[in-house]
C-alpha positions in Angstrom: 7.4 11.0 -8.3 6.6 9.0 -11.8 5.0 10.9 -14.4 3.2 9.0 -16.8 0.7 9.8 -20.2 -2.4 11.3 -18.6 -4.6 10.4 -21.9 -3.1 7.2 -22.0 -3.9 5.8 -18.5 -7.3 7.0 -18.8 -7.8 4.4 -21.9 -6.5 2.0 -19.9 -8.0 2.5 -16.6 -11.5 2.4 -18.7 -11.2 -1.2 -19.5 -11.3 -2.0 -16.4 -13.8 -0.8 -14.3 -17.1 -2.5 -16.8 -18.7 -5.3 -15.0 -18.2 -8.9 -15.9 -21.3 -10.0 -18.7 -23.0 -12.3 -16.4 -23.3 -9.7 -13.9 -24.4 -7.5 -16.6 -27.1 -9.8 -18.1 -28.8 -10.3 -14.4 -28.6 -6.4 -13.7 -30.3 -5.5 -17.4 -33.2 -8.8 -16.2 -33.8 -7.5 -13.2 -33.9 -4.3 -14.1 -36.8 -5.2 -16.5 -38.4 -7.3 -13.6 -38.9 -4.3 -11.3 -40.3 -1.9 -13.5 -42.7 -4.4 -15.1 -43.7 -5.0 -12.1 -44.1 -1.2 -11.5 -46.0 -0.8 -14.6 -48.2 -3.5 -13.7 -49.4 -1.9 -10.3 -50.2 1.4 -12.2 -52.6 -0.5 -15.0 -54.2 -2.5 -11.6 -54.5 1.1 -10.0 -55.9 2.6 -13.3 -53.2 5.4 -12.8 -52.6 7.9 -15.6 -49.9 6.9 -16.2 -49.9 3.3 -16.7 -49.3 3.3 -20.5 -46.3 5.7 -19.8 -43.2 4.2 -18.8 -42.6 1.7 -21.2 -38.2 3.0 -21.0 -38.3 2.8 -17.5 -35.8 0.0 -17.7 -33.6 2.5 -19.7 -33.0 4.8 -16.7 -31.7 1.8 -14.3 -28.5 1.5 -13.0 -26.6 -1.2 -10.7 -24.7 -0.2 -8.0 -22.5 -2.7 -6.1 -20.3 -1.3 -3.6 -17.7 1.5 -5.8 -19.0 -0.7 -9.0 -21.5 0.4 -11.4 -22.9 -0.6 -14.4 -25.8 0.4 -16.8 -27.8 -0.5 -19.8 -25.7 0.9 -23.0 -29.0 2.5 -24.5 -29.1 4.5 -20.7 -31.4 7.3 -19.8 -31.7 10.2 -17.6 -35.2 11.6 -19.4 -37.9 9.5 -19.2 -40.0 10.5 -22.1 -43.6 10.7 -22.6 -45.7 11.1 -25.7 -48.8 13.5 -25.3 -51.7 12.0 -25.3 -53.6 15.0 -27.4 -52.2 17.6 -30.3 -50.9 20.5 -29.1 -49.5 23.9 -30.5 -46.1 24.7 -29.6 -44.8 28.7 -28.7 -40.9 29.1 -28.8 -39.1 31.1 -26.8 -35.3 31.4 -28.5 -33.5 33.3 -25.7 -34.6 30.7 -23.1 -34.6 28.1 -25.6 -38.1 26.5 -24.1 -41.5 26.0 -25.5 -44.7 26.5 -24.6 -47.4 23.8 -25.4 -51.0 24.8 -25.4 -54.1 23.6 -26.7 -58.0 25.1 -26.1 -60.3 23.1 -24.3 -58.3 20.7 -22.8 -59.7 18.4 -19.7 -56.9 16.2 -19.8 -54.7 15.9 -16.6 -51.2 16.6 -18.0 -52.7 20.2 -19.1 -53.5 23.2 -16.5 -55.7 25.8 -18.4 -54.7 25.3 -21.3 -51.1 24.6 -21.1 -49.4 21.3 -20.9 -47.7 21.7 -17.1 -44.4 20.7 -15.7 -45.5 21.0 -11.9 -49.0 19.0 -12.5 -47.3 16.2 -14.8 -44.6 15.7 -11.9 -46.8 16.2 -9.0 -49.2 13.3 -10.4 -46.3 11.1 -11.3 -45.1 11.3 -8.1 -48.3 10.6 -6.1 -49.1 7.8 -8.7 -45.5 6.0 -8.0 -45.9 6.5 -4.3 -49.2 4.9 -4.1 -48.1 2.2 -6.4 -44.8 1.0 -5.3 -46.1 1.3 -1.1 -48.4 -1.7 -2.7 -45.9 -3.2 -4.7 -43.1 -3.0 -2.0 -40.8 -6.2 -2.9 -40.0 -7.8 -6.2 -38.1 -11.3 -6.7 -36.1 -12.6 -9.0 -36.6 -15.9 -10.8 -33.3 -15.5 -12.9 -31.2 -14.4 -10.1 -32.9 -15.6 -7.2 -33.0 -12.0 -5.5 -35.7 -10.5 -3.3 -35.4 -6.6 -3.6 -37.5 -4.2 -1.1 -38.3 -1.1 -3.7 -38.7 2.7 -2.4 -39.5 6.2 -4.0 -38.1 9.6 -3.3 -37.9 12.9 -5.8 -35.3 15.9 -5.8 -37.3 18.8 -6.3 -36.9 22.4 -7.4 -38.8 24.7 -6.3 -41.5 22.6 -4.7 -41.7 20.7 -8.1 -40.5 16.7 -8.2 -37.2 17.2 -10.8 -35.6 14.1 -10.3 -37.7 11.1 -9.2 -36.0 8.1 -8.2 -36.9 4.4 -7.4 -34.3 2.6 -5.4 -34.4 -1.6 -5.1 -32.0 -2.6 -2.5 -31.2 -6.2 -2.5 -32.1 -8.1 0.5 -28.6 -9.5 2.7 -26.5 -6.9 0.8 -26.1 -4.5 3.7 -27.7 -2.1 1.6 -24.1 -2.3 -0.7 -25.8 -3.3 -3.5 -29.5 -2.2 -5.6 -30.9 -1.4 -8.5 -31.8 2.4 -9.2 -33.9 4.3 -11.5 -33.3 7.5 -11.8 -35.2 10.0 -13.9 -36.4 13.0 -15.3 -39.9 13.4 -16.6 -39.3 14.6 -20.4 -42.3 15.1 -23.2 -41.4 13.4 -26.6 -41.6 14.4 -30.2 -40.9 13.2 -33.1 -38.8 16.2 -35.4 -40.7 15.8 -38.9 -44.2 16.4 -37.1 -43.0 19.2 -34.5 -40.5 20.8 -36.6 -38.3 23.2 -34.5 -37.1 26.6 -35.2 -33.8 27.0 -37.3 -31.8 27.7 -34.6 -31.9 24.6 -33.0 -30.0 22.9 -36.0 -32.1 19.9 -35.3 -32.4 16.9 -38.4 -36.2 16.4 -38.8 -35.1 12.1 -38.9 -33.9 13.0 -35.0 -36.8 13.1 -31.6 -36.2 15.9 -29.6 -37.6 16.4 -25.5 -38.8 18.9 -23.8 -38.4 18.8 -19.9 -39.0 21.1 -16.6 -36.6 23.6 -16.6 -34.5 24.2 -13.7 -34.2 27.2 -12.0 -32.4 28.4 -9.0 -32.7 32.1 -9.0 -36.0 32.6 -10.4 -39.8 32.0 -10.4 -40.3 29.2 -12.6 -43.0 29.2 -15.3 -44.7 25.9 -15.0 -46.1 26.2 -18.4 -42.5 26.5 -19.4 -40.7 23.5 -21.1 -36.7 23.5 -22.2 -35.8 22.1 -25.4 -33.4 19.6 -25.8 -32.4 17.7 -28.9 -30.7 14.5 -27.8 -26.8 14.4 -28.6 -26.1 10.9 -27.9 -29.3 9.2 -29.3 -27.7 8.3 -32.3 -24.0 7.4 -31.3 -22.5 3.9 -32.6 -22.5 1.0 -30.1 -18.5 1.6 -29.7 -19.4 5.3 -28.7 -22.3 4.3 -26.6 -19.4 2.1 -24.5 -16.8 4.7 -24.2 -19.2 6.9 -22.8 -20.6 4.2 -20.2 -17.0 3.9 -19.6 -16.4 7.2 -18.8 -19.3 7.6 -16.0 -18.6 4.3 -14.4 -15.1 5.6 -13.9 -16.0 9.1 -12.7 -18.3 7.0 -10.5 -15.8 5.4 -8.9 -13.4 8.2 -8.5 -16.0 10.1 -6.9 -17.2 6.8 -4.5 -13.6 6.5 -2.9 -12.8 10.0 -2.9 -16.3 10.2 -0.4 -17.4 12.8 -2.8 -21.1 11.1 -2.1 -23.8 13.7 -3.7 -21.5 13.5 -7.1 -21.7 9.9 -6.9 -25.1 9.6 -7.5 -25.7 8.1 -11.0 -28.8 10.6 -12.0 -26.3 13.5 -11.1 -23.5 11.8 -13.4 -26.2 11.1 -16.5 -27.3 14.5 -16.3 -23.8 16.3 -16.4 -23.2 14.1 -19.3 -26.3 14.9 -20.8 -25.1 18.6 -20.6 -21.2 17.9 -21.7 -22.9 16.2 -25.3 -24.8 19.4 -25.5 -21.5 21.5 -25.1 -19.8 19.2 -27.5 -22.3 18.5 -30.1 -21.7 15.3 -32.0 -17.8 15.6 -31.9 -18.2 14.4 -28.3 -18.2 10.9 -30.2 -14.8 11.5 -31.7 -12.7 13.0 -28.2 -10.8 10.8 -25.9 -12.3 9.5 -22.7 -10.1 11.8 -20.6 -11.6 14.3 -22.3 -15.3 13.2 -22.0 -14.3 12.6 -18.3 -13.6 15.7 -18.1 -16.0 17.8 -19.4 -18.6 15.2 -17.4 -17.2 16.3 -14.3 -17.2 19.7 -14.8 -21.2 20.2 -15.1 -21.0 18.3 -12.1 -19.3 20.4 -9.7 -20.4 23.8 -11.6 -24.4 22.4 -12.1 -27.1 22.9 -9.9 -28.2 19.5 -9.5 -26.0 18.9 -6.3 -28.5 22.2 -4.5 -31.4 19.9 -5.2 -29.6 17.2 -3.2 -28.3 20.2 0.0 -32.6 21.4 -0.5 -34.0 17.8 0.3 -31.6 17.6 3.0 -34.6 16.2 6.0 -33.6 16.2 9.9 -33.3 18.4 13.2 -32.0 21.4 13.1 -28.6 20.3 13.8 -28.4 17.0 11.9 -29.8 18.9 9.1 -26.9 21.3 9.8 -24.3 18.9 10.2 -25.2 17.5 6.8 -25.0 20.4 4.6 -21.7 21.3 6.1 -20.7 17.9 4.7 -22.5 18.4 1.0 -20.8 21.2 1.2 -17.1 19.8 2.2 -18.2 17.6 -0.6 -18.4 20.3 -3.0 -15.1 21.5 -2.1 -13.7 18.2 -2.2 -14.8 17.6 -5.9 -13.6 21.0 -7.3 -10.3 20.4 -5.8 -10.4 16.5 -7.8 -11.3 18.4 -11.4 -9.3 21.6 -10.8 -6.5 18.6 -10.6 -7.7 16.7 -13.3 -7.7 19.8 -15.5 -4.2 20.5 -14.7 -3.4 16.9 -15.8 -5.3 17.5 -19.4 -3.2 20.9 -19.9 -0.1 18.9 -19.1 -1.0 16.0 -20.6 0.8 14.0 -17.3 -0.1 13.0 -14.0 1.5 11.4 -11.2 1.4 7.5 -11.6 -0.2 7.6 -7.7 -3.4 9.2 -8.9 -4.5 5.5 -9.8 -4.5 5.1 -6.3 -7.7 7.3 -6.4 -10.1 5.0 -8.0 -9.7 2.2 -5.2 -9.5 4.6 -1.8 -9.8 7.8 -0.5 -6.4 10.3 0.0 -5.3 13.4 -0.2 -6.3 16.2 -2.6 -4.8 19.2 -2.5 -6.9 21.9 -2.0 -8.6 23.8 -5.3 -6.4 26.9 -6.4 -7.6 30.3 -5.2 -10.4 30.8 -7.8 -12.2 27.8 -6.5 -11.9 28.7 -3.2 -15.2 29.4 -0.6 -14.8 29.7 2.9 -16.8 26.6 5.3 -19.0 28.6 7.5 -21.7 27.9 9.8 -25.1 27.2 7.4 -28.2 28.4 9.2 -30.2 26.2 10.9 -33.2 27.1 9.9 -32.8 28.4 6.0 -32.9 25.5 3.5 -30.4 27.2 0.8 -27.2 25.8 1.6 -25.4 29.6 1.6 -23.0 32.3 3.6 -24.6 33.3 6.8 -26.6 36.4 5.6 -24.2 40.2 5.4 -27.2 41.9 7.0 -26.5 41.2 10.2 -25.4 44.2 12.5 -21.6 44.5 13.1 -22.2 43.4 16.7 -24.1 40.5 15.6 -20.8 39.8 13.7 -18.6 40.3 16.5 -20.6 37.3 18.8 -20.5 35.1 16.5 -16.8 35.2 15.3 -18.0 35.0 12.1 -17.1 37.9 9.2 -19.0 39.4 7.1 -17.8 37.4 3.4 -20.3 38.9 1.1 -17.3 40.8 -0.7 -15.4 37.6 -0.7 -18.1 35.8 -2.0 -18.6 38.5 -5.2 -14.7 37.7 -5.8 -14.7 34.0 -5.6 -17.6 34.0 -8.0 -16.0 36.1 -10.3 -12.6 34.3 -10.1 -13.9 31.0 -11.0 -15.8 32.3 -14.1 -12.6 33.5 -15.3 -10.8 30.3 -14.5 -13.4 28.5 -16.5 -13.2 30.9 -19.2 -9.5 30.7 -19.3 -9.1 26.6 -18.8 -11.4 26.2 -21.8 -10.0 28.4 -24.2 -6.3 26.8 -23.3 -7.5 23.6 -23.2 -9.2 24.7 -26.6 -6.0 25.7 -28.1 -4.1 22.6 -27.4 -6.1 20.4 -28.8 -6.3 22.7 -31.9 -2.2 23.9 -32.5 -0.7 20.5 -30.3 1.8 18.7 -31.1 0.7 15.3 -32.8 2.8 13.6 -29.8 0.6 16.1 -27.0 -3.3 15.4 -28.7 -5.3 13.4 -27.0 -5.1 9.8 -28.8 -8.8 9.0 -30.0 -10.7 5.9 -28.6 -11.4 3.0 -30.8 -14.3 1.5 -30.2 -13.2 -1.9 -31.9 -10.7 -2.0 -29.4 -13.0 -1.9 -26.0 -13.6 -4.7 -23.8 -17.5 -3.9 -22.4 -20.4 -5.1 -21.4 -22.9 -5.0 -23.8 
């Protein structure tokens, strides 16, 4: 089987997956269209936050069958600027901030703390009643009629992810328009100065957003603190890394790897990969980028928001965790691969063959491995049937106790993460000049801008 350059064919393969610029230019107008015409609603309806979403526009993205494209300034944080002074508390272990200010009456504040749950839970109901008026938009420059709908992700009974969806009408719902976002607060450095240890330039905005939790209470007057990687990067950086999540995108469309194909989940995990990079992630390769994406996709906890909405009967609802699940599986198999390729630099010529239809992955090595087993019907965490069941209980069901197993796989794949990074580390650092990763260049990229 033909080895070829894994580095290399990832340049490559990125040229080709952008959308054509007249495709582009109607996507980035009608993009505009829908959430004018969303803003417009909320000033009729007086809403609180009709003088808010002025960069709603910058969290759209088009999706046309396993194509997608987005603006080149995208966003996943939807920021907000607060419409009263407020003091901020910093909390450097669980890098958040408090925000706080006496005597407050305003609706964004609860007491007297600026709170994630009340800022999301209005947004929510203002968008619903806003867009169940608006319902359809059309296009004058494209001549399209889109039907618009709203839906959140929560955590924790708190809207995380909201998401407006515009399907195009006589697409067979193949191809829309979708804004998805997370609501983020917005300051400017040089007048909310932040503590050392954020490193943060005073010329930079930073956000603070709703932290998310899985295993713990949240504190709604709790805010994490996040100073934006990628705000600054050069228009040929800004491509590369539009390159690299329309192709991980695709990869994960054909491979049926659905929840990870959702472009709020993909914005986020790069989000997170700039944070884990810092500003050099300008400089690495798009195999690398890909990479690193993908794996705060299939190690993040945004895809348990997706398995917690999960609606239905008890066994659809069933049915369709076991297949988030499968998912899961599916995509850590897919990066454990793709990591393999980065260590070695080479990859089967075939694997092309993955970006246009689905086939076979083998399955992820041991330390990625986790048992399917029947989800309970009526327990909305997507989890092992529960190891305090009797013995006999066990025994009916045919189904072992894997709490032990469970302890190991978890253990196993934190030392396979340790251990990929720090080899992965090494090569890039004490390569050969033939094995590092060749560098993008920008000047060179074909893109839709």
């Amino acid at each position: 089987m033909e080895e070829c350059n894994f580095m290399e064919l990832m340049e490559e393969m990125a040229v080709q997956f952008t959308m054509n610029k007249e495709e582009h230019q109607l996507f980035v107008h009608d993009s505009r269209m829908i959430s004018l015409t969303i803003q417009q609603q909320l000033i009729m309806d007086g809403a609180v936050f009709k003088d808010h979403l002025g960069q709603l526009h910058r969290t759209a993205s088009f999706v046309n069958k396993m194509y997608l494209d987005m603006p080149l300034n995208f966003e996943i944080f939807l920021p907000i600027r607060l419409p009263e002074a407020v003091v901020p508390t910093y909390d450097e272990n669980k890098r958040s901030v408090e925000l706080t200010r006496a005597n407050c009456q305003h609706p964004f504040f609860f007491g007297n703390a600026v709170n994630v749950k009340c800022l999301n839970l209005l947004l929510q109901s203002e968008l619903q009643r806003a867009i169940s008026k608006v319902k359809t938009a059309s296009s004058v420059c494209s001549g399209r009629t889109y039907d618009i709908k709203y839906s959140v992700l929560t955590f924790n009974d708190v809207p995380f992810v909201h998401q407006v969806v515009a399907l195009e009408r006589n697409s067979n719902r193949q191809r829309f328009i979708r804004f998805d976002f997370i609501l983020a607060v917005e300051f400017d450095g040089a007048e909310m100065i932040l503590p050392h240890y954020y490193h943060a330039p005073l010329i930079n905005r930073w956000i603070a957003y709703g932290r998310m939790t899985v295993d713990e209470d949240p504190n709604p007057a709790e805010w994490a603190v996040l100073v934006p990687k990628w705000q600054d990067s050069t228009p040929g950086a800004a491509l590369i890394s539009l390159n690299c999540m329309v192709m991980l995108y695709r990869l994960m469309r054909a491979q049926q790897c659905y929840c990870f194909a959702l472009p709020g989940s993909i914005k986020l995990a790069f989000v997170m990969a700039t944070e884990e990079r810092g500003l050099d992630f300008q400089q690495i390769s798009i195999a690398d980028l890909t990479i690193t994406t993908m794996f705060h996709q299939v190690f993040g906890n945004l895809y348990k928001a997706v398995a917690r909405n999960t609606i239905g009967e008890e066994t659809t609802k069933s049915r369709r965790l076991m297949a988030i699940r499968k998912q899961l599986l599916r995509a850590r198999g897919i990066y454990a691969m793709l990591a393999d390729a980065v260590l070695r630099n080479s990859i089967s010529r075939n694997f092309v063959n993955a970006y246009f239809s689905y086939m076979d992955i083998s399955p992820p090595p041991e330390c990625f491995y986790q048992s399917l087993v029947e989800v309970q019907n009526n327990d909305n965490k997507l989890k092992r049937k529960s190891a305090k069941r009797t013995r006999g209980q066990q025994q009916d069901s045919g189904v072992e106790d894997t709490g032990h197993q469970r302890t190991g796989h978890q253990r196993r794949a934190k030392q396979f993460r340790a251990r990929w990074q720090r080899k992965f580390t090494c090569q890039r650092r004490l390569g050969e000049r033939s094995s590092v990763p060749k560098k993008s260049n920008p000047d060179q990229q074909d893109g839709t801008v």
